[in-house]
C-alpha positions in Angstrom: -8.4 -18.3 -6.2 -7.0 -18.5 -2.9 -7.3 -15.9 0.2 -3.5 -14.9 -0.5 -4.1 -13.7 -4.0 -7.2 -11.9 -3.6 -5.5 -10.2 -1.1 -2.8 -9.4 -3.7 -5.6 -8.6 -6.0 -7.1 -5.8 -3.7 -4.2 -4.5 -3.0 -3.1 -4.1 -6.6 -6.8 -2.4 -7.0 -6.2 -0.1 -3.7 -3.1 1.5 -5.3 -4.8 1.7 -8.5 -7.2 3.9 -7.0 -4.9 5.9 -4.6 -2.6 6.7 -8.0 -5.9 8.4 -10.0 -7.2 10.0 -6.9 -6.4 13.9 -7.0 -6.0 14.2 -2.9 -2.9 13.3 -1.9 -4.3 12.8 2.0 -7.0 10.0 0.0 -3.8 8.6 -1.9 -1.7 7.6 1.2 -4.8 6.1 2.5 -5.0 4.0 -0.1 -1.6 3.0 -1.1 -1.1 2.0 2.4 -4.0 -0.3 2.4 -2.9 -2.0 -0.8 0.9 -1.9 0.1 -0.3 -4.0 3.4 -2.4 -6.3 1.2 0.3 -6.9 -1.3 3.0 -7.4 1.6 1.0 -10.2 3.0 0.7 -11.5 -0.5 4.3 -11.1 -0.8 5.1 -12.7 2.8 2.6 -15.6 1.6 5.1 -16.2 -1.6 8.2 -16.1 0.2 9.9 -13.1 -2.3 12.2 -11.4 -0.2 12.7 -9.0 -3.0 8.8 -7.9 -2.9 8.5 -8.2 0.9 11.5 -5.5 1.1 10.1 -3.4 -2.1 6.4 -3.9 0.1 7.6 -2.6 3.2 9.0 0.5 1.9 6.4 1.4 -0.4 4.3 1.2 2.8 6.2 2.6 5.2 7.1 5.5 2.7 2.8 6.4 2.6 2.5 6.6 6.4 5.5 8.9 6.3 3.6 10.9 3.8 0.2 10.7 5.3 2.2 11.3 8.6 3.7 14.7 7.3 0.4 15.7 5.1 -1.2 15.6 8.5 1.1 17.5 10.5 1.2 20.2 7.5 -2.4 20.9 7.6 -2.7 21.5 11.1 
């Protein structure tokens, strides 16, 4: 296995977790990781199609995260 799809691999597992955990602060955290690691995975395959879906799916968690923050304050 190369360094690209273990990367993929964790990322896959970092979502995984971030979708069963119950704090939605924890899940951002962790789909963000895993939406970073599958976005180099998908920049490392070339699939514009997953880069795009990547990017939002991560950029969508920070938002989240972002506002979660600024909610609890």
């Amino acid at each position: 296995m190369d360094l690209f799809t273990l990367l993929g691999a964790l990322g896959v597992i970092a979502i995984s977790i971030g979708i069963i955990k119950k704090n939605r602060k924890t899940q951002d955290i962790f789909y963000i990781l895993g939406g970073t690691l599958l976005e180099i995975y998908s920049i490392y395959l070339g699939n514009i199609i997953f880069i795009i879906l990547q990017l939002i799916f991560t950029l969508t968690a920070i938002f989240d995260l972002i506002k979660v923050n600024i909610k609890n304050k």
